[in-house]
C-alpha positions as CSV (number, residue, x, y, z in Angstrom):
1,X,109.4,87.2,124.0
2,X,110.0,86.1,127.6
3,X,108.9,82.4,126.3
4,X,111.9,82.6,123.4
5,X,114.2,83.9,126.2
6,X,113.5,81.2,128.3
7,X,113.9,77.9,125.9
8,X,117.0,80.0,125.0
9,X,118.3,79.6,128.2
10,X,117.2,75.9,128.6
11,X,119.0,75.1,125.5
12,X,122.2,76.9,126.6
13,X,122.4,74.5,129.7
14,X,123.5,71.5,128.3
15,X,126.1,73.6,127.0
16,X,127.7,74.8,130.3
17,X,129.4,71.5,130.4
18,X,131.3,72.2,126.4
19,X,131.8,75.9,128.1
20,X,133.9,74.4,130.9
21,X,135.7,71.7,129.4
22,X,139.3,72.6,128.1
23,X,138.9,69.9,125.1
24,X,137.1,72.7,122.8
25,X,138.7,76.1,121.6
26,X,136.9,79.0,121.9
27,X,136.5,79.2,118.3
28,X,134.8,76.1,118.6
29,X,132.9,76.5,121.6
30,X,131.3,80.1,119.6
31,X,130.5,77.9,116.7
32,X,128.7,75.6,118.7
33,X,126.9,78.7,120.8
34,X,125.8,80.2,117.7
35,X,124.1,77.3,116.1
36,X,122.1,75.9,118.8
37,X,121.4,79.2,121.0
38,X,121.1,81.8,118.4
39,X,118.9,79.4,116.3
40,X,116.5,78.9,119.3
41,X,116.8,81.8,120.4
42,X,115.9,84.0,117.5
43,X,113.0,81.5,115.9
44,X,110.2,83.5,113.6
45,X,112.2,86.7,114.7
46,X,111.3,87.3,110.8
47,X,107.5,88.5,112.2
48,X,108.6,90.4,115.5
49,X,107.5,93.8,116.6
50,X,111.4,94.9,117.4
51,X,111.5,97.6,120.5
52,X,114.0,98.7,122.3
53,X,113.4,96.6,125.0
54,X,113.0,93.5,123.3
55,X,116.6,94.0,121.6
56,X,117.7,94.8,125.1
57,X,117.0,91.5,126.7
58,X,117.9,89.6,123.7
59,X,121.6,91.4,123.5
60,X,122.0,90.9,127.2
61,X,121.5,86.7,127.0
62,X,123.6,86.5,124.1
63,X,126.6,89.2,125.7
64,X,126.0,87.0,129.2
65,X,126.4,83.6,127.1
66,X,129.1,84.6,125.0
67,X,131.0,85.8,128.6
68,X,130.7,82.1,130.1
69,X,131.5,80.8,127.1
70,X,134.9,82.6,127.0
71,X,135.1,82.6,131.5
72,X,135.2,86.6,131.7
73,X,133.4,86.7,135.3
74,X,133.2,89.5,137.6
75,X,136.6,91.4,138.4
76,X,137.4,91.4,134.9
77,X,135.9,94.5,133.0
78,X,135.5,94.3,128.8
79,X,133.0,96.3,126.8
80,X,130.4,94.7,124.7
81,X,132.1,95.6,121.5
82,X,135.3,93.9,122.8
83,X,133.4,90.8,122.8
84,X,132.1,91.3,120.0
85,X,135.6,91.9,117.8
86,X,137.1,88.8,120.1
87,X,134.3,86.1,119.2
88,X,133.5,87.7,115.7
89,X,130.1,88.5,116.5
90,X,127.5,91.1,115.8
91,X,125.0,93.0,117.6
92,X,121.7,90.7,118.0
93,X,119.5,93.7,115.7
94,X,122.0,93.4,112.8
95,X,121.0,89.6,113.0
96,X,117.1,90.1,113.3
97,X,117.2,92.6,110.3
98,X,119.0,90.9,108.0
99,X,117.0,87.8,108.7
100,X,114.0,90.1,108.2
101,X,115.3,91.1,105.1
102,X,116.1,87.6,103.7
103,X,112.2,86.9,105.0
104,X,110.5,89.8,102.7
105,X,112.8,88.8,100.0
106,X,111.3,85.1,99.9
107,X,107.8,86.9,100.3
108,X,108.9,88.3,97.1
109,X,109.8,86.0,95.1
110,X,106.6,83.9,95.8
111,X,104.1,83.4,92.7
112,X,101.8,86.2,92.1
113,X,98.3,84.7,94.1
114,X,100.2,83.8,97.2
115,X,98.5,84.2,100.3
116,X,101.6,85.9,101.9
117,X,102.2,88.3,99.0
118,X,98.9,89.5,99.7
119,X,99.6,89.9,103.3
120,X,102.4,92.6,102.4
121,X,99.9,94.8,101.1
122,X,97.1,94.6,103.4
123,X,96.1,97.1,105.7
124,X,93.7,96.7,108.4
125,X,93.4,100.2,109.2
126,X,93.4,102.2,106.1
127,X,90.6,100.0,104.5
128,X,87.5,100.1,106.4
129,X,84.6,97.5,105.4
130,X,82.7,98.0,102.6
131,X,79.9,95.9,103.7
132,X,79.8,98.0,107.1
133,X,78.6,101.4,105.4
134,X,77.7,101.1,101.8
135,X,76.9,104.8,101.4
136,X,80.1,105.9,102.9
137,X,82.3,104.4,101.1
138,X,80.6,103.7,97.6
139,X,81.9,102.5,94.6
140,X,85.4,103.2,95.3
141,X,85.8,100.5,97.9
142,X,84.1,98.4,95.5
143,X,87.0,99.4,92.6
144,X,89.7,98.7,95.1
145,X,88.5,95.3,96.4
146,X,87.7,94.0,92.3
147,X,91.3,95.3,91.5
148,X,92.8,93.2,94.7
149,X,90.7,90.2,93.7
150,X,91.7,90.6,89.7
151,X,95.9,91.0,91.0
152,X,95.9,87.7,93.7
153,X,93.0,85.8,91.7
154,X,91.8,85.0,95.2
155,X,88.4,85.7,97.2
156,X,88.2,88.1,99.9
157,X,85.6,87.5,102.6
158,X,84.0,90.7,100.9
159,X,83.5,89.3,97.6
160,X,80.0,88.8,96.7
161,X,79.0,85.4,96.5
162,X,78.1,83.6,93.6
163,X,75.3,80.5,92.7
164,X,76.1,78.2,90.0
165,X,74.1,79.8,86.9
166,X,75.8,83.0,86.7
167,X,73.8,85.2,89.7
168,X,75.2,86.5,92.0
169,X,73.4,86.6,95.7
């Protein structure tokens, strides 16, 4: 997260220079901030681990940007949803959600034996190995993983391997 936040900030440097100059409206100016920060700034936010924190420090670049981009500086007091309603903006965790959203929706709509639809379902800890205990978890791990391999038409690592007449090994 620190490493996003940081090319964030090295790609709103060059913009310091549009910030300052009088040539641009704000309008403009926000425009520019919110396709080349926000885009570097929230790349593969689709797969993030969202905490509080991490919203934190993401809503305090884009409120400290958005400030220099309109020259609100220190004497001058305005609340975060005052910059908001002025620049037409939204809180940073709207953005990442709905962008999560518009990722699961793709996952989706992907064809049935995608890798990534098969992601969506698995679950690390709440299937142990079958192969690690064969008494423990008997046939019914054996059910589940034949019924995952039938849906996805894909191999898992636990499939038993086969030899070209038929046996398996």
């Amino acid at each position: 997260m620190a490493e996003r936040i940081k090319k964030a900030r090295g790609a709103f440097g060059p913009l310091n220079t549009v910030c300052r100059s009088t040539a641009y409206s704000n309008n403009n100016k926000i425009r520019i901030f919110n396709i080349k920060l926000k885009f570097v700034l929230l790349y593969g936010c689709e797969t993030w681990k969202l905490t509080k924190t991490i919203i934190q420090q993401l809503q305090v670049l884009v409120n400290r940007c958005i400030r220099r981009i309109l020259k609100i500086f220190r004497p001058v007091q305005i609340s975060n949803q005052e910059l908001w309603t002025r620049t037409k903006q939204r809180p940073i965790e709207l953005k990442i959600r709905q962008r999560k959203w518009g990722w699961l929706d793709h996952t989706l709509h992907r064809p049935p034996g995608d890798i990534a639809k098969a992601a969506l379902e698995w679950n690390p800890h709440g299937e142990p190995d079958p192969e690690a205990d064969p008494e423990q978890h008997g046939a019914e791990q054996s059910s589940k993983r034949l019924d995952i391999k039938e849906k996805y038409g894909k191999k898992s690592k636990y499939s038993p391997k086969t030899v070209s007449d038929g046996e398996t090994l």
